[in-house]
Backbone as CSV, one residue per row, in Angstrom:
resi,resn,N_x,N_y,N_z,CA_x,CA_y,CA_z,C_x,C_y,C_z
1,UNK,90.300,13.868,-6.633,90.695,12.503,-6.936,91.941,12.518,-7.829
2,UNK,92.699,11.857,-7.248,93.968,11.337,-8.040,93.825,9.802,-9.004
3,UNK,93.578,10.397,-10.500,93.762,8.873,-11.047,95.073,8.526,-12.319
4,UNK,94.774,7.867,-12.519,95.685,6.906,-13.382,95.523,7.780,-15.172
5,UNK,96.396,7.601,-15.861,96.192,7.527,-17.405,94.771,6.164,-17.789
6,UNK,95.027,4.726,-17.385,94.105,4.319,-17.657,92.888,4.379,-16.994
7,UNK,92.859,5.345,-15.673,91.320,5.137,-15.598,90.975,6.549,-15.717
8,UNK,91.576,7.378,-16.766,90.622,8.633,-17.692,90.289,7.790,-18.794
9,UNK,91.037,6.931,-19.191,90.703,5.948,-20.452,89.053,5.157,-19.971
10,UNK,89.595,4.734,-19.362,88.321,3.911,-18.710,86.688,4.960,-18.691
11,UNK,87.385,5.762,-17.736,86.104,7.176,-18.071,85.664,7.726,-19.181
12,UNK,86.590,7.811,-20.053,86.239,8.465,-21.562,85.343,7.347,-22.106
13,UNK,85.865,5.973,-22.046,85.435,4.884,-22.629,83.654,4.523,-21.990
14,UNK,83.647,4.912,-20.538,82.495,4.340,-19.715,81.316,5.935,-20.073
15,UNK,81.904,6.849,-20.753,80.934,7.930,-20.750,80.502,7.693,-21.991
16,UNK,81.738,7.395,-23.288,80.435,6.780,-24.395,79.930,5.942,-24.564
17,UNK,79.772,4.953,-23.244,78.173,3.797,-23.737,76.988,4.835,-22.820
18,UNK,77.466,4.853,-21.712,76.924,6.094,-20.761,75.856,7.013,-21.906
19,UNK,76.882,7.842,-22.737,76.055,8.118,-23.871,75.158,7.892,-24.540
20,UNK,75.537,6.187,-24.897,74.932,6.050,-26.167,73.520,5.377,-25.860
21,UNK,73.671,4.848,-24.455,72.608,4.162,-23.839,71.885,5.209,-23.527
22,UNK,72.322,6.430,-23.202,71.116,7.565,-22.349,70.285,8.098,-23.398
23,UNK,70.975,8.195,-24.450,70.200,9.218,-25.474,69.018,8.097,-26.021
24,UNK,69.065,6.945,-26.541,68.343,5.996,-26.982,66.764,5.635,-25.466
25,UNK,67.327,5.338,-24.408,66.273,4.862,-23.555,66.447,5.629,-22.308
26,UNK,67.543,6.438,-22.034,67.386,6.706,-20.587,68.810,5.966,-19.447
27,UNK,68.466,6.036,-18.976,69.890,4.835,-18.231,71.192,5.206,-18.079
28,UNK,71.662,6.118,-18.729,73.105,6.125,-18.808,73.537,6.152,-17.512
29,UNK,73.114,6.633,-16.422,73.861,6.539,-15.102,74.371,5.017,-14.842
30,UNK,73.213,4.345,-15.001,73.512,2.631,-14.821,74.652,3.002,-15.201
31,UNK,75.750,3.206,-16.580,76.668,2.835,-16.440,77.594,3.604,-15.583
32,UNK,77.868,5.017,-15.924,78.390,5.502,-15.400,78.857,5.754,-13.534
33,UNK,78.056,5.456,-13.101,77.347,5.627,-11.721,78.402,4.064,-10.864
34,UNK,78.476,3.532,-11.481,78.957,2.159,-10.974,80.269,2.147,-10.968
35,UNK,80.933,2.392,-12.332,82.300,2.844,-12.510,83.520,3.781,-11.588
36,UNK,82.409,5.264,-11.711,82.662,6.207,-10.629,83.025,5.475,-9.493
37,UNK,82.153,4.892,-8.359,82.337,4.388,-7.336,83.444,3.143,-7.076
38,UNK,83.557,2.240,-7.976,84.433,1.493,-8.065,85.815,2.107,-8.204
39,UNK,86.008,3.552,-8.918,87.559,3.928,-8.976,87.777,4.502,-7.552
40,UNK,87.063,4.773,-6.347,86.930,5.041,-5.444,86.274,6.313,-5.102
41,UNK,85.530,7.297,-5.783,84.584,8.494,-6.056,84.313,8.165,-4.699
42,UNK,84.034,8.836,-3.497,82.971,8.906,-2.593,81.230,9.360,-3.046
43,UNK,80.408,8.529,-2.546,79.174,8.792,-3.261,78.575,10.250,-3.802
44,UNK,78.612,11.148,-3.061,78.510,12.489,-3.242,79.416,13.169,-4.433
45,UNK,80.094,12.947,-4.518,81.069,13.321,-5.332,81.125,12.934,-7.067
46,UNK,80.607,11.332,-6.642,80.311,10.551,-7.718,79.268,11.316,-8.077
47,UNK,78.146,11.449,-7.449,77.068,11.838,-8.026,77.338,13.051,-8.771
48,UNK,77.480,14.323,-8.586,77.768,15.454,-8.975,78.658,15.363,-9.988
49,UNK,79.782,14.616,-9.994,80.197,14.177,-11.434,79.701,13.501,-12.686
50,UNK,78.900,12.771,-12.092,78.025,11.743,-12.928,76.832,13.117,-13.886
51,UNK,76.354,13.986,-12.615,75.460,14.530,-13.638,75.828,15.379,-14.092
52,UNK,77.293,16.024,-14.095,77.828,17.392,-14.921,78.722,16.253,-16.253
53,UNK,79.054,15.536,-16.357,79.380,14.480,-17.008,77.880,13.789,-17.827
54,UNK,76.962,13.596,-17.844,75.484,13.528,-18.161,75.233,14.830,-18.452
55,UNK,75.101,15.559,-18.271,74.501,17.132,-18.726,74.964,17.111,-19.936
56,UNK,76.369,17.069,-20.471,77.154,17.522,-21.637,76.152,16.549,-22.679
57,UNK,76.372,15.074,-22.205,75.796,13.825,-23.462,74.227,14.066,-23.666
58,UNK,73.462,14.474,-22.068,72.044,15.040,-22.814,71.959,15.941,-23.354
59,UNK,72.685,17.318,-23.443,72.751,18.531,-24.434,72.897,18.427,-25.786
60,UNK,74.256,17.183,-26.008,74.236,16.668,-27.224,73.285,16.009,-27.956
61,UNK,72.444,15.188,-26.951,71.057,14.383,-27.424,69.811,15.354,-28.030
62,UNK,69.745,16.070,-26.825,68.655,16.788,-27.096,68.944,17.820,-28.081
63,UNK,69.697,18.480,-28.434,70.332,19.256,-29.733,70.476,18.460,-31.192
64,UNK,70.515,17.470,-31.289,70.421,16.446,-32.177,69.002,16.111,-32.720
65,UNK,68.186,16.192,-31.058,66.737,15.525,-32.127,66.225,17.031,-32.073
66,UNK,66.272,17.879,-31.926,65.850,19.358,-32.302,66.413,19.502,-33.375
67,UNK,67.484,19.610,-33.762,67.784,20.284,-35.557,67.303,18.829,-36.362
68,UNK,66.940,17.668,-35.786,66.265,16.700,-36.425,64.714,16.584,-36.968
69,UNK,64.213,17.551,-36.362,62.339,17.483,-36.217,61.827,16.964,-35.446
70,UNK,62.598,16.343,-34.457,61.940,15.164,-33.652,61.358,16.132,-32.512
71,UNK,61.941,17.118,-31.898,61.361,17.914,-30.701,61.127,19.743,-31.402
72,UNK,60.386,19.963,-30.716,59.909,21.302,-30.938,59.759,21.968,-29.965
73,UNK,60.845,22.680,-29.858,60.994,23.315,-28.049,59.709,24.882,-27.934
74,UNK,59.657,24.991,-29.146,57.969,26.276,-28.389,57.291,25.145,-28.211
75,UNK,57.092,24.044,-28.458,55.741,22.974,-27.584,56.487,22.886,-26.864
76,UNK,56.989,23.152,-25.580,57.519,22.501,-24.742,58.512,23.513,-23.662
77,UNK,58.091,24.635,-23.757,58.935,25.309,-22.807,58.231,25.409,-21.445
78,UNK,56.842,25.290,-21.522,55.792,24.954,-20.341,56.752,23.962,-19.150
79,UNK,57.165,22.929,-20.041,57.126,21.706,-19.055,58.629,22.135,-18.616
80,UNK,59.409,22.587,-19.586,60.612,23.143,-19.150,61.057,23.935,-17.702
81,UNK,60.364,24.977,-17.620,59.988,25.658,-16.417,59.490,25.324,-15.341
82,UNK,58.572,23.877,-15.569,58.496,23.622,-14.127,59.054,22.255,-13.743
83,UNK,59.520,21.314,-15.241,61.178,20.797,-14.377,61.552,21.220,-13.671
84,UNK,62.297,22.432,-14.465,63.390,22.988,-13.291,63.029,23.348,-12.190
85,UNK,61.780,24.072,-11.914,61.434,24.384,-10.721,61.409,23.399,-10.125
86,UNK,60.465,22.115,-10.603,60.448,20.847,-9.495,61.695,20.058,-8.835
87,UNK,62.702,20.493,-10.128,64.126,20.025,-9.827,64.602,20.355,-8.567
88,UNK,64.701,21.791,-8.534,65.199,22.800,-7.396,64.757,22.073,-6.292
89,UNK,63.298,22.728,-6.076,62.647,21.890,-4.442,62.666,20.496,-4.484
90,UNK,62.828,19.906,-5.157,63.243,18.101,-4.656,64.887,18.055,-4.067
91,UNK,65.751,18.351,-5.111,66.842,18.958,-4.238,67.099,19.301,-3.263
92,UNK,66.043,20.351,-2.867,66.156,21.137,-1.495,65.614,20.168,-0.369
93,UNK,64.640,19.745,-0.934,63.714,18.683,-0.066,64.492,17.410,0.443
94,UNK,65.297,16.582,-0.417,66.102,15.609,0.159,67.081,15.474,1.325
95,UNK,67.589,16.976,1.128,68.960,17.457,2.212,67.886,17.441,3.533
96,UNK,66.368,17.208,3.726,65.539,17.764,4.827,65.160,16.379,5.173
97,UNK,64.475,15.483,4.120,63.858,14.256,4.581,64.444,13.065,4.316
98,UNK,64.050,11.961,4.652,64.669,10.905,4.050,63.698,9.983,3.008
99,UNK,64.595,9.768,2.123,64.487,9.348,0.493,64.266,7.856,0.930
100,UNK,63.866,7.007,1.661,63.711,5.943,1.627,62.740,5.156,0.768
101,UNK,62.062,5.821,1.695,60.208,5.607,1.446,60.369,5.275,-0.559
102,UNK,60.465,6.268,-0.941,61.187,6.581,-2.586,61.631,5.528,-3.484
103,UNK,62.842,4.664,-2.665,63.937,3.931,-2.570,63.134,2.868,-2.464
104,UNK,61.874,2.499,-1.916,61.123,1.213,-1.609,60.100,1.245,-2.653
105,UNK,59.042,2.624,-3.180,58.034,2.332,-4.082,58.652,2.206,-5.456
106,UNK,59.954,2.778,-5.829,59.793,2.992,-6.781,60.136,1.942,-7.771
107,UNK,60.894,1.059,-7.685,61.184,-0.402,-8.316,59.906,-0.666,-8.248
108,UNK,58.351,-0.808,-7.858,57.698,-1.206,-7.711,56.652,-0.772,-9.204
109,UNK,56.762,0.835,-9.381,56.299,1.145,-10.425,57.307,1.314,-11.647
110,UNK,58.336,0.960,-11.202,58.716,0.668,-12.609,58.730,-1.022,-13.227
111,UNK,58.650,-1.290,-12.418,57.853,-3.160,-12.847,56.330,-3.020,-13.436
112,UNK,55.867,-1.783,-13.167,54.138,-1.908,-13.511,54.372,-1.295,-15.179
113,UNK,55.503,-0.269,-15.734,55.779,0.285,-16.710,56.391,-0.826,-17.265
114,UNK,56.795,-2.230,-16.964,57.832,-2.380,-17.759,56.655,-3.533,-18.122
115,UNK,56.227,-4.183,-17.532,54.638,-5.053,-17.443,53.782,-4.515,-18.603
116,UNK,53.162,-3.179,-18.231,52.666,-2.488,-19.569,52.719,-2.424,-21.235
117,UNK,54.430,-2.422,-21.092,54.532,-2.233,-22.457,54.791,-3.516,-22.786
118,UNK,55.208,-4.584,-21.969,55.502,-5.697,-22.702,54.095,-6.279,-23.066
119,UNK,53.163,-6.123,-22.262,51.913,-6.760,-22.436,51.171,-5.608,-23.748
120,UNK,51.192,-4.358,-23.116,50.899,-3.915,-24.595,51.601,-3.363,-25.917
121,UNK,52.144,-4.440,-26.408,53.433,-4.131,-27.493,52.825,-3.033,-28.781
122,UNK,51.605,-2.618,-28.804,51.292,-1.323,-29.768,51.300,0.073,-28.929
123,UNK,51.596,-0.122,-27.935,51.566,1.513,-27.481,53.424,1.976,-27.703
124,UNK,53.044,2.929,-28.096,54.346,4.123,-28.471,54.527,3.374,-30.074
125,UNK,54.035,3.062,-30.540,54.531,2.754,-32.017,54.188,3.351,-33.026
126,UNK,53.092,4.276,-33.033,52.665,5.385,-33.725,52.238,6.168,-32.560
127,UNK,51.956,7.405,-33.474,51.569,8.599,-32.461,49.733,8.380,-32.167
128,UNK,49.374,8.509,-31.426,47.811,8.433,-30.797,47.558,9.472,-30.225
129,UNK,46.170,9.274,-29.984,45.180,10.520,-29.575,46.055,11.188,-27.955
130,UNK,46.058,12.365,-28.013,46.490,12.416,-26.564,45.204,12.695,-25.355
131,UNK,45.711,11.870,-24.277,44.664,11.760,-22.985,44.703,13.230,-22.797
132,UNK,45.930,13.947,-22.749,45.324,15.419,-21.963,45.312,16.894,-22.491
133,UNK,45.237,17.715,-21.926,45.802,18.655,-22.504,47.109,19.043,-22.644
134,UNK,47.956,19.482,-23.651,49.394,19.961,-23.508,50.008,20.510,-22.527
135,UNK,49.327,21.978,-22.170,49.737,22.664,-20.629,49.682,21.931,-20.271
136,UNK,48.500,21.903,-19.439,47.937,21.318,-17.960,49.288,19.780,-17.916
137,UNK,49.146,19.213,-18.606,50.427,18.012,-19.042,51.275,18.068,-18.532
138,UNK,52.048,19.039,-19.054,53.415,19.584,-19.183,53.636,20.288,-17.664
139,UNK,52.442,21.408,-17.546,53.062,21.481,-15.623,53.008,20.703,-14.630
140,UNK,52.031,19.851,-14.750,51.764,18.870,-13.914,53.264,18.034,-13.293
141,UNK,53.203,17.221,-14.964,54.310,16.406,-14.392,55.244,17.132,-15.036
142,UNK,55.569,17.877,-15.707,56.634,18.755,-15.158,57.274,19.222,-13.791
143,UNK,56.160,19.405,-13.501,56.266,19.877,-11.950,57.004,18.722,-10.815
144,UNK,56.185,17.358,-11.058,56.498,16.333,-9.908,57.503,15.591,-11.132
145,UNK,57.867,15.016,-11.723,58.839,14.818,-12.455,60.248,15.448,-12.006
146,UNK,60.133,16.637,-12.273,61.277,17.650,-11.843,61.446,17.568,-10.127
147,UNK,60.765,17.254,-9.574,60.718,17.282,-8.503,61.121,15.737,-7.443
148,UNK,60.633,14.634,-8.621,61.276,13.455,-8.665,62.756,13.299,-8.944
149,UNK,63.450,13.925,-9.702,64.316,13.641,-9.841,65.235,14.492,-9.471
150,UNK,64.752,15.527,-8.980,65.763,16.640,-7.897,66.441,15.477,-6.179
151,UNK,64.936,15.058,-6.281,65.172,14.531,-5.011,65.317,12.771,-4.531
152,UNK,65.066,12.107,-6.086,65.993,10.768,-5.689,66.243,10.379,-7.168
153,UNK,65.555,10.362,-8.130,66.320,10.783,-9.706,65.906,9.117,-10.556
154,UNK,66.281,7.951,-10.141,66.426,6.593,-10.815,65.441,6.374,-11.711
155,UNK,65.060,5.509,-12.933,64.062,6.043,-13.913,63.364,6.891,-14.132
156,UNK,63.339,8.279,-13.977,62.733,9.344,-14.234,62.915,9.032,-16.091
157,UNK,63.683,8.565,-16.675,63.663,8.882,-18.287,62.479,8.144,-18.323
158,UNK,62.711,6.857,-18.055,61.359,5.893,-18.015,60.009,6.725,-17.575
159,UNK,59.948,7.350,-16.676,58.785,7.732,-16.327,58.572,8.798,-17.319
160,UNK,59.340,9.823,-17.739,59.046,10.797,-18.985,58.535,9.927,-20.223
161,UNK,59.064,9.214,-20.694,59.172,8.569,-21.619,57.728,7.850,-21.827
162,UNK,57.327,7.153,-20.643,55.425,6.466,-20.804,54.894,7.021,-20.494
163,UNK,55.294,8.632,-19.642,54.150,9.830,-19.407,53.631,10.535,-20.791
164,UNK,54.933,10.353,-21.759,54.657,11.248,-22.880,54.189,10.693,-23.949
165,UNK,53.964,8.912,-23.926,53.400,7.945,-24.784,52.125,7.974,-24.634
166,UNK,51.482,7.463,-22.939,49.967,7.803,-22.482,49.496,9.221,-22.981
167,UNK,50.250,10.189,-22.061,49.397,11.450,-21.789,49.158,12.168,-23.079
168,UNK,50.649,12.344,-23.950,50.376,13.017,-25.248,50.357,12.368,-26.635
169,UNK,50.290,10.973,-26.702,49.909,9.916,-27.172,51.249,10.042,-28.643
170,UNK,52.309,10.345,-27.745,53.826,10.283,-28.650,54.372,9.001,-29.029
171,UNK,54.675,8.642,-30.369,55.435,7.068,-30.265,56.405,7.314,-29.473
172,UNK,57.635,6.362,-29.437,58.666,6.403,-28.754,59.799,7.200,-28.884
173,UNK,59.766,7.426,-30.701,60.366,8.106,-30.593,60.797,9.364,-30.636
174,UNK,59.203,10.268,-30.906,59.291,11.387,-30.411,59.310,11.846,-28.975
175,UNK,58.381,10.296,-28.445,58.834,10.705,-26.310,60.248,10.854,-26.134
176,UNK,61.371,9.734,-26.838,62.448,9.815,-26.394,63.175,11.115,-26.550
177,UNK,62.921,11.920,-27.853,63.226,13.303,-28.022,62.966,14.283,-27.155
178,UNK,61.830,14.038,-26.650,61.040,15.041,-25.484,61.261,14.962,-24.258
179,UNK,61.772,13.835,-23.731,62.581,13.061,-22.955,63.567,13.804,-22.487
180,UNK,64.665,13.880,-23.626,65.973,14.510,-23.475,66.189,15.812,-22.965
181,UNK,64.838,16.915,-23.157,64.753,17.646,-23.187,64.748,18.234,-21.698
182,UNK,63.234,17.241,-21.482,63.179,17.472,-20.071,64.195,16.986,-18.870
183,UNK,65.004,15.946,-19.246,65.996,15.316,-18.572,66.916,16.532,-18.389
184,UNK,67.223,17.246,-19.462,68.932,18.297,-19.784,68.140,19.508,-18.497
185,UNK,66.905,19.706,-18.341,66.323,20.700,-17.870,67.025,20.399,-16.315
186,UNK,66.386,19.189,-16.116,66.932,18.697,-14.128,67.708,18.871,-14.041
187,UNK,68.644,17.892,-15.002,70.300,17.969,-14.946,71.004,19.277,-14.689
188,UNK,70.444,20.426,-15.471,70.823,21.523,-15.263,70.592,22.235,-13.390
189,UNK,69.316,21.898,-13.466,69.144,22.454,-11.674,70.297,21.466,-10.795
190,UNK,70.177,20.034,-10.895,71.083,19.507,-10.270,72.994,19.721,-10.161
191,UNK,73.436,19.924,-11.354,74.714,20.322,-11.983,74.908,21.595,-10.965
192,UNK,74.099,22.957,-10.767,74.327,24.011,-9.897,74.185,23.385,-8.770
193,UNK,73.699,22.893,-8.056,73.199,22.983,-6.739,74.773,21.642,-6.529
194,UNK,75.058,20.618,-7.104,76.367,20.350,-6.829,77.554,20.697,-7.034
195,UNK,77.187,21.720,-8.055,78.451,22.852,-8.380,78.915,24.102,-6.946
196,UNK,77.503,24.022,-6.530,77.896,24.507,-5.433,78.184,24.481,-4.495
197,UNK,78.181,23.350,-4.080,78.492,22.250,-2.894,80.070,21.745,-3.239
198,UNK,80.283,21.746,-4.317,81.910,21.402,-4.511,81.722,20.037,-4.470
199,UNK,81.304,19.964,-4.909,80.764,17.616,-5.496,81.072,17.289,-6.870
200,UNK,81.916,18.234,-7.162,82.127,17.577,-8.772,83.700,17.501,-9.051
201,UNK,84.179,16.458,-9.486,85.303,16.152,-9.930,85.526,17.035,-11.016
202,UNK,85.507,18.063,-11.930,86.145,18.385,-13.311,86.777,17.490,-13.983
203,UNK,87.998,17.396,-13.829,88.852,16.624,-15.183,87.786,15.322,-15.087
204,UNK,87.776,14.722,-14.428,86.860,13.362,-14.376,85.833,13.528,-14.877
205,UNK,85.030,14.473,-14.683,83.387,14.639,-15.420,83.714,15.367,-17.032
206,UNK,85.181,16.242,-17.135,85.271,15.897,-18.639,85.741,15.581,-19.396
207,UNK,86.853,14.818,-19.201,87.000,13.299,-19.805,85.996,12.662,-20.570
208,UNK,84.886,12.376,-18.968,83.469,11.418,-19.458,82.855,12.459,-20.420
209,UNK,82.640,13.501,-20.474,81.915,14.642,-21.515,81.827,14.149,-22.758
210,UNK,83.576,14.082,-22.842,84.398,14.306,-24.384,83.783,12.413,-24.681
211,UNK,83.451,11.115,-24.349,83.089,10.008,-24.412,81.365,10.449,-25.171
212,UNK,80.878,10.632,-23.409,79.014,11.306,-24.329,79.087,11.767,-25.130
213,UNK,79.837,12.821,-25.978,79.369,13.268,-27.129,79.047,12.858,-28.121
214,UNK,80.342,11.702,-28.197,80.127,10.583,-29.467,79.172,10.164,-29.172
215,UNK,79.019,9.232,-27.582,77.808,8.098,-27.678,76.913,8.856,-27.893
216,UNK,76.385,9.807,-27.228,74.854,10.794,-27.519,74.467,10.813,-28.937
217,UNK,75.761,11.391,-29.867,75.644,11.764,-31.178,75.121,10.351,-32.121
218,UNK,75.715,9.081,-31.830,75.583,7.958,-32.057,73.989,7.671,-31.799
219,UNK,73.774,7.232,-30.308,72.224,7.131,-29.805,71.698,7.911,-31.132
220,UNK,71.456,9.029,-30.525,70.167,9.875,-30.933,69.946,9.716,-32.599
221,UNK,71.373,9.490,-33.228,71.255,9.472,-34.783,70.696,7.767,-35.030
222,UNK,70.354,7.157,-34.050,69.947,5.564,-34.320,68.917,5.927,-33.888
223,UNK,68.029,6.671,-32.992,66.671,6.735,-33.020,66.119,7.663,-33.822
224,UNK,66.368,8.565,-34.834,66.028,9.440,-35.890,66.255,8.169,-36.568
225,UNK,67.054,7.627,-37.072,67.070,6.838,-38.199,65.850,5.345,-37.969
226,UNK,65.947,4.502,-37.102,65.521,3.830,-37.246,64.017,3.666,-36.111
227,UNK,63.764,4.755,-35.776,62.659,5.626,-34.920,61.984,4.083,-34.009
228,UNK,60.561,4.400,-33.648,59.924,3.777,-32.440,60.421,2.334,-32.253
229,UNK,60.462,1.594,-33.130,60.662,0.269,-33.049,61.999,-0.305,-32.350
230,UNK,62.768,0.522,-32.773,64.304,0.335,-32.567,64.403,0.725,-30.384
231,UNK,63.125,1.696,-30.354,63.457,2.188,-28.996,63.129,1.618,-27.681
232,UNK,61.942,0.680,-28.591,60.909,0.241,-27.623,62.245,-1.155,-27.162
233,UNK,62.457,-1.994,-27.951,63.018,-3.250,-26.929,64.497,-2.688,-26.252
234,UNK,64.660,-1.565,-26.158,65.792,-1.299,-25.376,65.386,-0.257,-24.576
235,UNK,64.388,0.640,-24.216,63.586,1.280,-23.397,63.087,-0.471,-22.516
236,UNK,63.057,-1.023,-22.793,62.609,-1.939,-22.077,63.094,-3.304,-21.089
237,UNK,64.842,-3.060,-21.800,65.938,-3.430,-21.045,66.112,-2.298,-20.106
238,UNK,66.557,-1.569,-20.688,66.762,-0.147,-19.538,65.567,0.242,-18.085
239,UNK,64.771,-0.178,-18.411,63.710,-0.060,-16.886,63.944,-1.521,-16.543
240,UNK,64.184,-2.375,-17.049,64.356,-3.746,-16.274,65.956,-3.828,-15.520
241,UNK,67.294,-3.409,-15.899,68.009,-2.914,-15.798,68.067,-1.667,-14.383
242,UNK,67.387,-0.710,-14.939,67.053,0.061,-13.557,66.195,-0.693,-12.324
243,UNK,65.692,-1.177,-12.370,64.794,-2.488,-11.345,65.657,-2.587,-10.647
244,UNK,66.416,-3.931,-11.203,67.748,-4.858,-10.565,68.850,-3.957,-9.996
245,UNK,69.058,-3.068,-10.447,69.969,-1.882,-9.996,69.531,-1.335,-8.723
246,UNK,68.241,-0.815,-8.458,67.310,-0.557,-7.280,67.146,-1.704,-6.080
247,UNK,66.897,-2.541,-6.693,66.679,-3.426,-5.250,68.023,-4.369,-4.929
248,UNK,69.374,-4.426,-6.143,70.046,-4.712,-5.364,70.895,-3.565,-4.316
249,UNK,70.905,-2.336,-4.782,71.096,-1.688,-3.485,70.543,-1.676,-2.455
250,UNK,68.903,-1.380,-2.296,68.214,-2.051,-1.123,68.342,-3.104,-0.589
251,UNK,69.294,-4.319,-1.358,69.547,-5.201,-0.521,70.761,-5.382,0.360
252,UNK,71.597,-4.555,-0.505,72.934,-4.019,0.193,73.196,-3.602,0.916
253,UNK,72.142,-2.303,0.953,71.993,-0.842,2.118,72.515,-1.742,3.420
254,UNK,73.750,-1.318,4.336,74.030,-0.990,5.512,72.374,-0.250,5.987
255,UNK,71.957,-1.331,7.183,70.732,-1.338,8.417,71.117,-0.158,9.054
């Protein structure tokens, strides 16, 4: 891609809300993702930029709430490992089937998450008993998580995020820490597998880098500081946000 002085400006500028929105609730593609395509990115291309451009701002996130206390990566290298693994074969799996089906349920459960918390406004606000065990937890949906978002990706933060409120009974804002973690994990399987395909813009994805860092650094230091409360009513724009984003492409989609 051939662009302009102002639209690296534009990119630098669209990667730190991109940032600052991902590290706090999740979402940052919403912005980024839209932008891309509008400067004329072909979709493929966009994408693979979008998440080597995202990789950098979740590294920054998730490195932030680790030297913070907020995450503790020996709890958590379980789920790490089979992200990525699930990452890989969803990946692999998409290039084989079609992602529709996906594309139709999944606005559906993220209206049931976003329903949830509004109706139950005390969950994630302190830490609670956890429903499961840690392993068993952690590979599980590690496993289909990673595997979700190898192979069509759209609220997966959301879905980490109330998997790790229910299952390991985390406020918000240690899910959102744990979150990051597992997010940087996909990102990473995804980043190769379009690195290798030759789907990534460079200067364009780091441009947007050098933007995430700030916003990430920003985010993540507003949810250490002003923790669950601060996360929950914007975790809750951000899946409503991802909704409307989902079904107006389904309404768009070329038959």
């Amino acid at each position: 891609m051939h662009l302009s002085l102002s639209a690296y400006l534009l990119l630098a500028a669209t990667g730190g809300v991109a940032g600052l929105v991902d590290a706090i609730a999740g979402g940052g593609g919403l912005v980024a993702l839209p932008v891309l395509l509008n400067l004329g990115f072909p979709p493929a291309l966009a994408l693979g930029t979008n998440k080597l451009q995202s990789f950098v701002g979740t590294s920054t996130a998730a490195g932030h709430y680790v030297r913070r206390g907020v995450v503790d990566l020996s709890a958590c290298w379980l789920g790490v490992a089979f992200t990525f693994a699930g990452s890989l074969v969803g990946a692999w799996t998409v290039q084989q089937v079609d992602s529709g089906f996906l594309a139709r349920l999944i606005p559906g459960l993220l209206v049931a998450i976003l329903l949830y918390t509004v109706f139950r406004p005390e969950v994630g606000q302190a830490d609670a008993p956890a429903g499961f065990g840690r392993r068993p937890f952690l590979a599980v949906v590690g496993l289909t998580l990673g595997f979700y978002d190898g192979f069509f990706g759209p609220g997966v933060g959301a879905f980490w995020t109330i998997a790790f409120v229910l299952g390991l009974g985390y406020n918000f804002k240690k899910a959102t820490g744990y979150t990051k973690v597992m997010n940087l994990t996909s990102n990473l399987a995804a980043v190769l597998l379009f690195a290798g395909a030759r789907r990534i813009d460079y200067p364009a994805a780091l441009v947007m880098a050098a933007g995430q860092v700030g916003g990430a650094r920003l985010g993540a230091g507003l949810v250490v500081k002003n923790g669950a409360r601060f996360v929950r009513p914007i975790f809750l724009v951000v899946v409503a946000a991802t909704v409307a984003r989902l079904v107006w492409v389904a309404l768009h989609r070329s038959p």
